[in-house]
C-alpha positions in Angstrom: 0.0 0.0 0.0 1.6 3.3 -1.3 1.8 5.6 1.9 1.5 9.5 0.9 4.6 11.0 3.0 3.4 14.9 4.4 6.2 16.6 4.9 6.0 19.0 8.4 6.2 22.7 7.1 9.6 24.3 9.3 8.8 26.8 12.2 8.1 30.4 11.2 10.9 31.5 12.6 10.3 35.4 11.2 8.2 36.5 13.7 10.8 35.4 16.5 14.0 37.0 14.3 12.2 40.4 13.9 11.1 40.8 17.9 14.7 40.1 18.6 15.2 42.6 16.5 13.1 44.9 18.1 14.0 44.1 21.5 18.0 44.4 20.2 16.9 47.8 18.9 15.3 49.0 21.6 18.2 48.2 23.9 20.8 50.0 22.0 18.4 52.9 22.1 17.7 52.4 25.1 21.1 52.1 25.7 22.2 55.3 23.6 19.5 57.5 25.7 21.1 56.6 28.5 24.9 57.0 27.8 23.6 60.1 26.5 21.5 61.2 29.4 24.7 60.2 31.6 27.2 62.5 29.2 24.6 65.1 30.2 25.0 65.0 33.4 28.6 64.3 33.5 28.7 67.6 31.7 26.9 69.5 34.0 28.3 68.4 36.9 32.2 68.5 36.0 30.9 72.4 34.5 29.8 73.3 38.2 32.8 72.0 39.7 34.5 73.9 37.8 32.5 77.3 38.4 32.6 76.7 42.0 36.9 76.3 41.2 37.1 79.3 39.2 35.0 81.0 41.9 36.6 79.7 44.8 40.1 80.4 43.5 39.3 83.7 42.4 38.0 84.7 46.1 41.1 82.7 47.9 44.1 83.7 44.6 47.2 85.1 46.0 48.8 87.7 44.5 52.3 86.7 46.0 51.8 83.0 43.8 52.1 85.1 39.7 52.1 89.1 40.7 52.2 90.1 37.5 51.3 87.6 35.4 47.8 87.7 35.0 46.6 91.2 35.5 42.5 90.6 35.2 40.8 88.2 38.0 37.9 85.8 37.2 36.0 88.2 38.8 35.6 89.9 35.5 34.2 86.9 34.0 31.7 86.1 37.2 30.8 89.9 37.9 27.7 90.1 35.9 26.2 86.8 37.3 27.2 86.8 41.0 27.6 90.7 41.3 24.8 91.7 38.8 21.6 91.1 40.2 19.6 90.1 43.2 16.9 92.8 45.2 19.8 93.0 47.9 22.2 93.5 45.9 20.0 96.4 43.9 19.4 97.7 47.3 23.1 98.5 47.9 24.1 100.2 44.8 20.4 102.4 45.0 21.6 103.3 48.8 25.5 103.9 48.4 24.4 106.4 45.2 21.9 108.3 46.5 22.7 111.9 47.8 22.1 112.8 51.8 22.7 116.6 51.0 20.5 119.0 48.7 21.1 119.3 45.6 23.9 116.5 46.0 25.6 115.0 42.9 25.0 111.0 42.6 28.9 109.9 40.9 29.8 106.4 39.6 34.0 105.9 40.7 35.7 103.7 38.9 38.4 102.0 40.1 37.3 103.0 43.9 39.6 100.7 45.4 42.5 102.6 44.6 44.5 104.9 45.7 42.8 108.4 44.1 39.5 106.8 43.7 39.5 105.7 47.7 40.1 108.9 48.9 37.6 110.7 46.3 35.4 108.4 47.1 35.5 109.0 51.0 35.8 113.1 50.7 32.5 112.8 47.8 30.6 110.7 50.8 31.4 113.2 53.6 30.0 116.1 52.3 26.8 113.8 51.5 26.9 112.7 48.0 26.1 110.0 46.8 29.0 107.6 45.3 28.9 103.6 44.0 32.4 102.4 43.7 33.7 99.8 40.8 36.5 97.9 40.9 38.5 94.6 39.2 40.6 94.2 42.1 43.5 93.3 39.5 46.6 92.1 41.2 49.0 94.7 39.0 50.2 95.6 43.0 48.6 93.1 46.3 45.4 93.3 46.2 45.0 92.7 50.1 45.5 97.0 50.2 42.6 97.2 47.6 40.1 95.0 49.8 41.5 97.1 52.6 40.2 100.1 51.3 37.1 98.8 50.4 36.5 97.7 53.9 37.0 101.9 54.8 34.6 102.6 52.2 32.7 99.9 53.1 32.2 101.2 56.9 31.3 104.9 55.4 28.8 103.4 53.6 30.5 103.2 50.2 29.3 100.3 48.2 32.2 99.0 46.0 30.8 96.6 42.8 33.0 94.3 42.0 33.4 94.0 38.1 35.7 95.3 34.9 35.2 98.4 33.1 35.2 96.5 30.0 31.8 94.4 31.1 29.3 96.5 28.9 26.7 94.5 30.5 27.0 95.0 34.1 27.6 99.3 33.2 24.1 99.2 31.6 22.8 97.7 34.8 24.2 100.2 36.8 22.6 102.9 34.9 19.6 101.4 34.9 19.5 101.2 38.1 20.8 104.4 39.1 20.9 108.0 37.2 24.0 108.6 37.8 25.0 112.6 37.4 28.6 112.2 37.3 31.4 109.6 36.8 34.6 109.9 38.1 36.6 107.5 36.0 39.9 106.7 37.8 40.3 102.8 36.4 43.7 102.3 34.6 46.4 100.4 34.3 48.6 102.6 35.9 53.0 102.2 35.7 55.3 103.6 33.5 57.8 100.7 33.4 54.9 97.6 33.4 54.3 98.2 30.0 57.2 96.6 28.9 56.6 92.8 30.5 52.5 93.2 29.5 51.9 95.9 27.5 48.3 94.4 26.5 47.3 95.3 29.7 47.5 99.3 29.1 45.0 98.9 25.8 42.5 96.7 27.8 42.3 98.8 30.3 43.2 102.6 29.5 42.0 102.8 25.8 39.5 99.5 25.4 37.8 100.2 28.9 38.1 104.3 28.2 35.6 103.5 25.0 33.5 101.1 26.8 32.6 103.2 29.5 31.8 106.3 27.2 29.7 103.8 24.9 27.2 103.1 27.8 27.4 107.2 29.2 26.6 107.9 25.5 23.3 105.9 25.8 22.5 107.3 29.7 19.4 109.2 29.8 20.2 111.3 31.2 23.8 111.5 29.7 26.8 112.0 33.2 29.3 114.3 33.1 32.5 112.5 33.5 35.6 113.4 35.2 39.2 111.4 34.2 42.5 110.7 35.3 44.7 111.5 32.3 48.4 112.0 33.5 51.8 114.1 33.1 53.3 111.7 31.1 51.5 112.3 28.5 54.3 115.8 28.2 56.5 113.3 27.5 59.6 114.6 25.8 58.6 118.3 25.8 61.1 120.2 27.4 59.3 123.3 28.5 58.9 124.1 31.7 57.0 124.1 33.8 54.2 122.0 31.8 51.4 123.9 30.4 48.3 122.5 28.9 49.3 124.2 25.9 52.5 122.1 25.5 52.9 119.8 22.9 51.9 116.1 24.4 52.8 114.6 20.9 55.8 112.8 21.7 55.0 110.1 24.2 58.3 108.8 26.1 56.5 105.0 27.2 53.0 103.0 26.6 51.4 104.2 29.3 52.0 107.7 28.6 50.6 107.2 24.5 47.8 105.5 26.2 46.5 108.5 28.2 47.3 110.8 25.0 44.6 108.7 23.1 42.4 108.7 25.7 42.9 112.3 25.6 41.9 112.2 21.8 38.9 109.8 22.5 38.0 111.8 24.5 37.7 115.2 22.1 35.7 112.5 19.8 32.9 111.5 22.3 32.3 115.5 23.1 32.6 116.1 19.6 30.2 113.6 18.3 28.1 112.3 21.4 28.0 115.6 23.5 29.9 114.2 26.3 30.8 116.8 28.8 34.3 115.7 29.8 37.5 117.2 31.9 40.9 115.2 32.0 43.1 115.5 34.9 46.7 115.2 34.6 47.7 114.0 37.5 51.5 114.7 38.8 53.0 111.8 41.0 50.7 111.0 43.3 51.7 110.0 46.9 50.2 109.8 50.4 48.7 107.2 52.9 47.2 104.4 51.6 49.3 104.5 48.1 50.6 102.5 45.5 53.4 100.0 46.9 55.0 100.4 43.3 55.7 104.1 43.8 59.0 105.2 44.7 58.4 106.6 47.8 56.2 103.7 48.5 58.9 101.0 47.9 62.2 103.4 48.9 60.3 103.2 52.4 59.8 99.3 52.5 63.1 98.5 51.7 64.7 101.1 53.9 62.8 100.1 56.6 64.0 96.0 55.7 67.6 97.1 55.8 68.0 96.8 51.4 69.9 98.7 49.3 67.3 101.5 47.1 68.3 102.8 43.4 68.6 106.3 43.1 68.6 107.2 39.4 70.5 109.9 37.8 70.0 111.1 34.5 73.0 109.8 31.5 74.6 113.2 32.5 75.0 113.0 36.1 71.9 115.4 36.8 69.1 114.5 39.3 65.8 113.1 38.1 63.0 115.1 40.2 59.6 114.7 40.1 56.6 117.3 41.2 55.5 115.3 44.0 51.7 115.9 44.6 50.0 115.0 48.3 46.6 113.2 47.9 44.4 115.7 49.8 45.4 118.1 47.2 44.5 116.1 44.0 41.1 114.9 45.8 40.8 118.8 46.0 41.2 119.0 42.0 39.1 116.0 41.2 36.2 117.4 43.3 36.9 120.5 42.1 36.5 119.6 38.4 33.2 117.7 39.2 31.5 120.6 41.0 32.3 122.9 37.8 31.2 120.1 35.2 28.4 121.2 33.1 26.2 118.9 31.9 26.7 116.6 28.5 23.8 118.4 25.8 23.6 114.8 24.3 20.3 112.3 24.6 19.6 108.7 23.1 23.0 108.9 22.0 22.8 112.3 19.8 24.5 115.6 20.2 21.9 118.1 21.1 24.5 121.5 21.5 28.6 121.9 22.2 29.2 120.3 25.3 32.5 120.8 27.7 35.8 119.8 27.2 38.9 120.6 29.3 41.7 119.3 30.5 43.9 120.2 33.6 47.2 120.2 35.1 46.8 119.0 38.9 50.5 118.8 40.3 52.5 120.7 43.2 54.5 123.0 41.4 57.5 122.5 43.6 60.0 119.8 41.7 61.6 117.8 44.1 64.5 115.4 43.7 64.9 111.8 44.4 68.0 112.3 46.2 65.8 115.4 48.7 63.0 112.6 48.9 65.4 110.1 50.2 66.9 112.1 52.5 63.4 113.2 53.7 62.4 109.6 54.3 66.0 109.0 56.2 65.1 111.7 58.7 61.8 110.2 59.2 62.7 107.1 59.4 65.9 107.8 61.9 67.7 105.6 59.5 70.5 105.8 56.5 69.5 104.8 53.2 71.7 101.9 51.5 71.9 104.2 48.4 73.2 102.6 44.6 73.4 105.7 42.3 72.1 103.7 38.7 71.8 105.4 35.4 68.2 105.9 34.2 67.6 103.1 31.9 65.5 103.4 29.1 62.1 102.3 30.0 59.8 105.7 29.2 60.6 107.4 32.4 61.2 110.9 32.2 64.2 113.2 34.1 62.0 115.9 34.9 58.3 117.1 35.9 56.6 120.6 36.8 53.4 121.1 36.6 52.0 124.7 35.8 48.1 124.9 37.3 47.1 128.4 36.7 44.1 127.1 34.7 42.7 124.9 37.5 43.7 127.7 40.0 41.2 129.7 37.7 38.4 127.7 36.9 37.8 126.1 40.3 40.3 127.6 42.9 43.1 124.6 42.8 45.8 125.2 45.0 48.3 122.8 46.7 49.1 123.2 50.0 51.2 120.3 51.3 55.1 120.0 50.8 56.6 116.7 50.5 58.4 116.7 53.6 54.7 117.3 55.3 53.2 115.0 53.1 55.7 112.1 53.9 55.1 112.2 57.4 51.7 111.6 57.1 52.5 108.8 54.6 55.1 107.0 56.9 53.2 107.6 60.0 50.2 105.5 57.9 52.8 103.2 57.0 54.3 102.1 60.3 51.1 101.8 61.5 49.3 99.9 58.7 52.2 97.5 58.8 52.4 97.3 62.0 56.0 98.4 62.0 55.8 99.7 65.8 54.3 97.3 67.5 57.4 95.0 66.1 60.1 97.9 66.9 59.0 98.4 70.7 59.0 94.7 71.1 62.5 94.5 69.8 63.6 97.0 72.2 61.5 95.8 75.6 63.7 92.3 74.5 67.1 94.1 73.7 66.1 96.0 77.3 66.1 92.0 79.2 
């Protein structure tokens, strides 16, 4: 009997194939979403840690680990977002700028920490104006005297932001939040010799930072008056003297000195085209408590006091260099002087509505003093002898010789100096000493040299 064979149709195996596929799809997607979800938060977290480095170094940085290497803190970068904005924060800048006197001025400082812009800032508050500091706290010189100051503005109720002239964005705030009348605008890389290790630094700062700051007054409604620190270097090579404002100041002798001529010329622009009312100050070597530790006077003390040798420079001819040594009282004087006779910028929404002001004044001593008389000054106040090397002037932009001639400022707002050096560096070393703590450490040497 023939038997009919069936043969037994294979498993469908298809449907089996293609949901492993599926589920081998879905894993690796799976799979991707969550390597991806991971990288995520990988990112995010290793980009906190790192703001809360950047932040934490920037609070705790010592300047005595690079002192001149990096001139700009991270503050500049964080200043907007952990300086810029908060009601309590708003509360501070609105209280520190508003005016307790009639008829008071409310002035924007820049670079309040320092040594002119410290001192302005304290004489502007005492006769009940208001005044909002602003400050990088660069590390150019230790910037443990900077927060120093700031803690004496801070107890006179002088609010000091902490941010860059160049951050357009936290300036806008500022006006925003205030109407400020005035600016005093005393930021700058300061230092003749600096600008030969970073030169960068003086076009940031005094010609980059200049234009930023006038780009955001430009906009102000209403429009400041401002008030700058320009400087006697900017005579340069002229040899009249004493220096006039009607000198030549074409033939810059450093960096620095070109960098406060263009700001100078910037300066003419913004009042030409913008109706800025501005006034540049040349300042004439500033010195007095609570100075610049890369001043002469500043250093010559420190290293008299720590029994090193000092360079006294002489010109290539055997002449003495002398400078027209200025007491701080006296500029604050001028700079306050030049505010109260500011009239107002004509321009609104950024448009010249009439001429506005423009000037520019000599604020010095008009006694040229030399280095060798300063040294011997400091000796006798010291009660010490100088370890003296007598160096050639090297060729770094310094200039022999300065004398300022201030018959215009004496005439437009009453400027007249009244301290001489040797008065003025008492009151300077008799901060000093005391700041340091240099008595305290000399009368215990003495009750042990007394056992």
């Amino acid at each position: 009997m023939k038997q009919n064979f069936v043969m037994a149709s294979p498993p469908d195996t298809s449907k089996t194939t293609k949901l492993e596929r599926y589920n081998s799809y879905i894993r690796r997607v799976n799979s991707t979403k969550l390597l991806a979800a991971s990288s995520k938060l990988l990112f995010r977290v290793t980009l906190l840690i790192a703001l809360i480095l950047i932040l934490f170094f920037s609070l705790n940085y010592s300047p005595s680990d690079s002192p001149h290497h990096n001139i700009h803190t991270t503050h500049n970068f964080l200043s907007s977002a952990f300086y810029g904005s908060g009601a309590t924060w708003e509360k501070k800048v609105r209280h520190s700028s508003t005016p307790r006197r009639p008829n008071g001025i409310s002035v924007l400082v820049t670079g309040a920490a320092g040594f002119v812009g410290s001192h302005s800032s304290l004489a502007l508050k005492k006769r009940g104006d208001g005044v909002l500091g602003l400050d990088n706290f660069n590390s150019y010189y230790d910037p443990s005297l900077k927060r120093a100051r700031q803690e004496l503005l801070n107890k006179h109720q002088i609010f000091v932001v902490e941010g860059d002239i160049n951050d357009a964005e936290l300036l806008k705030k500022l006006f925003d939040i205030v109407p400020f009348t005035h600016i005093l605008h005393l930021a700058a890389q300061a230092g003749v010799r600096y600008a030969m290790q970073n030169p960068m630094s003086y076009i940031n700062s005094n010609i980059a930072g200049f234009v930023n700051l006038l780009e955001v007054a430009k906009a102000a409604d209403p429009q400041p008056a401002i008030v700058w620190a320009s400087s006697s270097s900017v005579y340069g090579l002229n040899k009249n003297v004493p220096f006039s404002e009607d000198h030549r100041t074409d033939q810059p002798a450093s960096l620095y000195a070109a960098t406060k001529k263009a700001g100078e010329q910037i300066a003419h622009t913004y009042n030409h085209i913008y109706g800025l009312s501005l006034t540049g100050l040349r300042f004439f070597t500033v010195y007095g408590p609570w100075g610049r530790p890369d001043m002469a006077y500043f250093f010559f003390t420190k290293d008299m006091l720590q029994g090193k040798s000092i360079n006294v420079y002489v010109t290539n001819d055997d002449k003495d260099v002398a400078r027209d040594f200025t007491y701080i009282d006296d500029i604050v004087k001028g700079c306050i002087g030049a505010l109260d006779t500011a009239e107002k910028s004509t321009g609104s929404g950024g448009k010249k509505r009439a001429p506005a002001q423009l000037r520019v004044y000599n604020l010095g001593n008009t006694s040229p003093v030399s280095v060798v008389k300063l040294v011997g000054i400091l000796e006798n106040l010291l009660n010490l002898k100088a370890k003296k090397h007598v160096v050639k002037m090297p060729r770094n932009g310094d200039v022999p010789f300065t004398h300022a001639n201030v018959t215009m400022a004496l005439q437009d707002f009453g400027y007249r100096p009244t301290t001489d050096l040797s008065t003025g560096l008492r009151k300077f070393v008799k901060w000093y000493v005391n700041y340091y703590g240099i008595q305290s450490r000399l009368k215990k040497e003495n009750e042990h040299s007394d056992d």
